[in-house]
N, C-alpha and C positions, 0 to 999 in steps of 0.2 A: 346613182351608183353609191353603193357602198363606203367606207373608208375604205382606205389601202391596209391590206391586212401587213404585220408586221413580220414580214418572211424568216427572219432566225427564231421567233417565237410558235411558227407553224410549220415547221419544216425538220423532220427527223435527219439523222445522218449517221450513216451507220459502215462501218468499216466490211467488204469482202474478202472474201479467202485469199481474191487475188491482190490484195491491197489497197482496193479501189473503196472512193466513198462512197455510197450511195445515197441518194436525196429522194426522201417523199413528203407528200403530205400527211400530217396527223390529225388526231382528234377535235381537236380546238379548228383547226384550219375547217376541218370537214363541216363544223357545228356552226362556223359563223359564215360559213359562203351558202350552206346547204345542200343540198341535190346537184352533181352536175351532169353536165348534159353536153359539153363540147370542150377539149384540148386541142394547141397547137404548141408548135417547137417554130423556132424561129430557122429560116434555111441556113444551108452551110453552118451548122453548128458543130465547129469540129474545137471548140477552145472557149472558156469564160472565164471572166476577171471577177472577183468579189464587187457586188452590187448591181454585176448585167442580166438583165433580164434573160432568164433561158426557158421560157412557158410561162404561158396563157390560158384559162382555162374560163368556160361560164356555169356558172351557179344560180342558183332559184336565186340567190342575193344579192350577187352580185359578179361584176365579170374583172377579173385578177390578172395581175402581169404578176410572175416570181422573179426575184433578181438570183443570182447565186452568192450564197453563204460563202463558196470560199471560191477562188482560184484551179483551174487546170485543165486540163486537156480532156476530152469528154470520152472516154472508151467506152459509152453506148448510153442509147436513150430508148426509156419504154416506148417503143412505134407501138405496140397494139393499145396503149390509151387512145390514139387518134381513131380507129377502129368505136372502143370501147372505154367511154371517157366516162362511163360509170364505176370503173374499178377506180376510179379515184375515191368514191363512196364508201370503200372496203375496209377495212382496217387492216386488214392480212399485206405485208411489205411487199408479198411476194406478186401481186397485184398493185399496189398506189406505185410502189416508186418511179418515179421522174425521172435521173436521168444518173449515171455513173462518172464520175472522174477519178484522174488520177495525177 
């Protein structure tokens, strides 16, 4: 296995209309895990603290836990990466992102 990638260095964060963040993977993340090929969300994920794990994904390189960047109540997570855990490969947000809080 891999090292532990260093999740505020690989992890975009981007504000929504509705005022929520949203969290993806970026290009650096993409380049050092590689190709993926499977995502999970951990259950009952309705709230995360800065540094807990909220997805798991595997990679040609390696297989990643993400902690979360910051704190809050989660107003929705990409369920079609479990489907298709190859839009994480994507660079398009509207595709990789992970998970929404607020």
């Amino acid at each position: 296995m891999a090292n532990p990638i260093d999740d505020s260095n690989y992890l975009w964060r981007e504000e929504t209309s509705e005022g929520h963040t949203r969290i993806g993977l970026n290009d650096e993340a993409r380049n050092q895990i590689g190709q993926i090929s499977y995502a999970s969300f951990p259950k009952n994920l309705n709230e995360v603290k800065v540094g807990e794990e909220f997805f798991s994904f595997e990679g040609a390189k390696a297989v990643e836990d993400i902690h979360s960047p910051q704190s809050g109540k989660v107003a929705r997570v990409n369920t079609e990466l479990l489907d298709h855990p190859d839009y994480l490969n994507d660079a398009d947000k509207e595709k990789n992102w992970i998970i929404e809080l607020y």
